[in-house]
N, C-alpha and C positions, 0 to 999 in steps of 0.2 A: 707709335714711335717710327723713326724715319729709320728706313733700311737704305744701305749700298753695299752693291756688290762690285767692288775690284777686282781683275785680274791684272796678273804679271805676268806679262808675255815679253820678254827682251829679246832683241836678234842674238840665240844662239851659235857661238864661236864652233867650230869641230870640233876643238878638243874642250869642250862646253866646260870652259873654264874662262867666269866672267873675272876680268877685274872692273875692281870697284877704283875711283877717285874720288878724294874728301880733303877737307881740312886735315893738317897735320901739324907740331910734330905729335907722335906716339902720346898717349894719353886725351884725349882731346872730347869735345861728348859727339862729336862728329866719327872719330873714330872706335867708339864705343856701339854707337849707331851702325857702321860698317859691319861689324864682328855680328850683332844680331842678323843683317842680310845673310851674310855667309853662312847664319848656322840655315837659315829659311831654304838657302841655293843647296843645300846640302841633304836637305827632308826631300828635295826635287831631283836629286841623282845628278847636282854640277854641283861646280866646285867652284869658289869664288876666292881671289884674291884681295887686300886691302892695296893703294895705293896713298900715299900721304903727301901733300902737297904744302907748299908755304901762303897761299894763299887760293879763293874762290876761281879768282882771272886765271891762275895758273890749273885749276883742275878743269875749267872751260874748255880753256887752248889745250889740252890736253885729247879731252872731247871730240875738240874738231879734227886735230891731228891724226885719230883713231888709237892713240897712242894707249889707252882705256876704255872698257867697253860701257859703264855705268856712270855717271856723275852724281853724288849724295847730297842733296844741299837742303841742311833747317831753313825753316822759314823764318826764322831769326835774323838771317843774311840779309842784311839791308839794299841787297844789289838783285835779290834773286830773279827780279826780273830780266835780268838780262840772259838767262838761262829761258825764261818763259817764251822768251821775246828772238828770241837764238833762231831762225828761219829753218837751219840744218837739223834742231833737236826734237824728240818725240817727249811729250811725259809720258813716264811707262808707269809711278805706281807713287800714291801717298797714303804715310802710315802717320802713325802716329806712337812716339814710343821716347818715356822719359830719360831726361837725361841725368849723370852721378850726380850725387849732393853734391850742391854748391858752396862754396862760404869763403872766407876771409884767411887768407892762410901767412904764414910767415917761416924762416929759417927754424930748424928744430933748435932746444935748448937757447935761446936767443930772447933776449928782452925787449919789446917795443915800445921806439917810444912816439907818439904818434907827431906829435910838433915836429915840420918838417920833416917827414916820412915820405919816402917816394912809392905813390901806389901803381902796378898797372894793372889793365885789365882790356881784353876783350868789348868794341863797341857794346855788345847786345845784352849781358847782363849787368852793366855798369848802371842801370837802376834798382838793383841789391844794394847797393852801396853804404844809405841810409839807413835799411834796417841790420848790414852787418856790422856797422862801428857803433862802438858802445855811447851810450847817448850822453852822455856830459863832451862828449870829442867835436868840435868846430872843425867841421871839414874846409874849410879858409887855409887850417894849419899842413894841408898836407897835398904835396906834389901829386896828380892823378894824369898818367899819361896812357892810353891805348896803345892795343899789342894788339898783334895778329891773329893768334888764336889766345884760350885758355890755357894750353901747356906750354906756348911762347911764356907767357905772362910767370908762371911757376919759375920756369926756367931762367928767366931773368932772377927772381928770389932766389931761388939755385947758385945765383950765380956771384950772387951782392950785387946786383944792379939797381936791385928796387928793394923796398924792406916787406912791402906786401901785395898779395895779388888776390884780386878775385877770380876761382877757377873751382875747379871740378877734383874729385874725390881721387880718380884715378891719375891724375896729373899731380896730386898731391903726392898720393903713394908713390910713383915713377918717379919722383925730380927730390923723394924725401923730406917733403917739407910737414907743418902739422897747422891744423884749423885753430882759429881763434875762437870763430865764431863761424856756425854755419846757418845756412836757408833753407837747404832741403834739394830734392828733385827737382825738375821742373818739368813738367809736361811738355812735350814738344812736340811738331808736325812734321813733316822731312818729302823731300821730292825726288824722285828718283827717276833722269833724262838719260835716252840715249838716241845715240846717232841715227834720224833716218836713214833707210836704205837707199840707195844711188838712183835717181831715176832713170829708168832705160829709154832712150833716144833713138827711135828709125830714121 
């Protein structure tokens, strides 16, 4: 069996309280992900903060700014190379660690009806899609637009914007909505960048 040994070594702050940047709003499997770092910076005697962001571009420019000491990005993130590719950033550490069940959710006590339904969802599991809608349903009949994150997506159902979204367990719980149909966890990988240190110049 193939072995790897990782460490996590990140440029420790003084008051060795990192924050983290990720996807947001609240509920999201990005910031579910976060919450597990912070319990790991916490078995290591720092303390870590979440930060939640409205999109990847904005927890970058965050990065750069120093405005955050961590950037959290799935490999899901269809852009993530520009974080790889970032001149300024170090990779410090990839795990690997599932995200909430996924599935098909709608407003609670509410009746769907799929004809003409406005779905959104999040680019990256918007290939669920197939196995969450019940199979006699002609996906032709129904509006599917992308959202920024998964608890963007909720939120919009939340909100009467869309009648359903594909998102995550904990954005369901947060925003009050209920599953129709779900898919399960999904395994996921996650990359965790931060700021090289400044080079010194004679």
């Amino acid at each position: 069996m193939l072995k790897f040994s990782i460490e996590f070594r990140p440029p420790i702050p003084p008051a060795k309280n990192l924050i983290i940047g990720t996807l947001g709003p609240s509920g999201t499997s990005s910031d579910y992900a976060s919450s597990y770092i912070v319990k790991q910076l916490e078995s290591e005697e720092l303390t870590g903060e979440i930060q939640l962001f409205d999109g990847f571009p904005d927890v970058k420019e965050a990065l750069l700014q120093d405005k955050i000491d961590l950037a959290l990005v799935p490999h899901a993130y269809q852009m993530i190379n520009e974080f790889y590719m970032e001149p300024s950033f170090d990779l410090g550490f990839i795990f690997i660690y599932p995200t909430p069940v996924y599935g098909l959710a709608k407003k609670k006590n509410t009746e769907v009806v799929f004809k003409g339904a406005r779905l959104v969802t999040h680019p990256a599991p918007l290939p669920l899609l197939s196995r969450l809608l019940p199979d006699s349903q002609d996906l032709s009949e129904i509006q599917v637009d992308l959202s920024p994150s998964t608890s963007d997506a909720a939120i919009q159902v939340q909100k009467g914007l869309a009648t359903l979204a594909i998102t995550n367990k904990n954005a369901v719980d947060a925003y009050d909505l209920e599953f129709i149909s779900t898919y399960g966890k999904i395994p996921m990988s996650w990359s965790i960048f931060y700021k090289k240190l400044a080079e010194s110049h004679v």
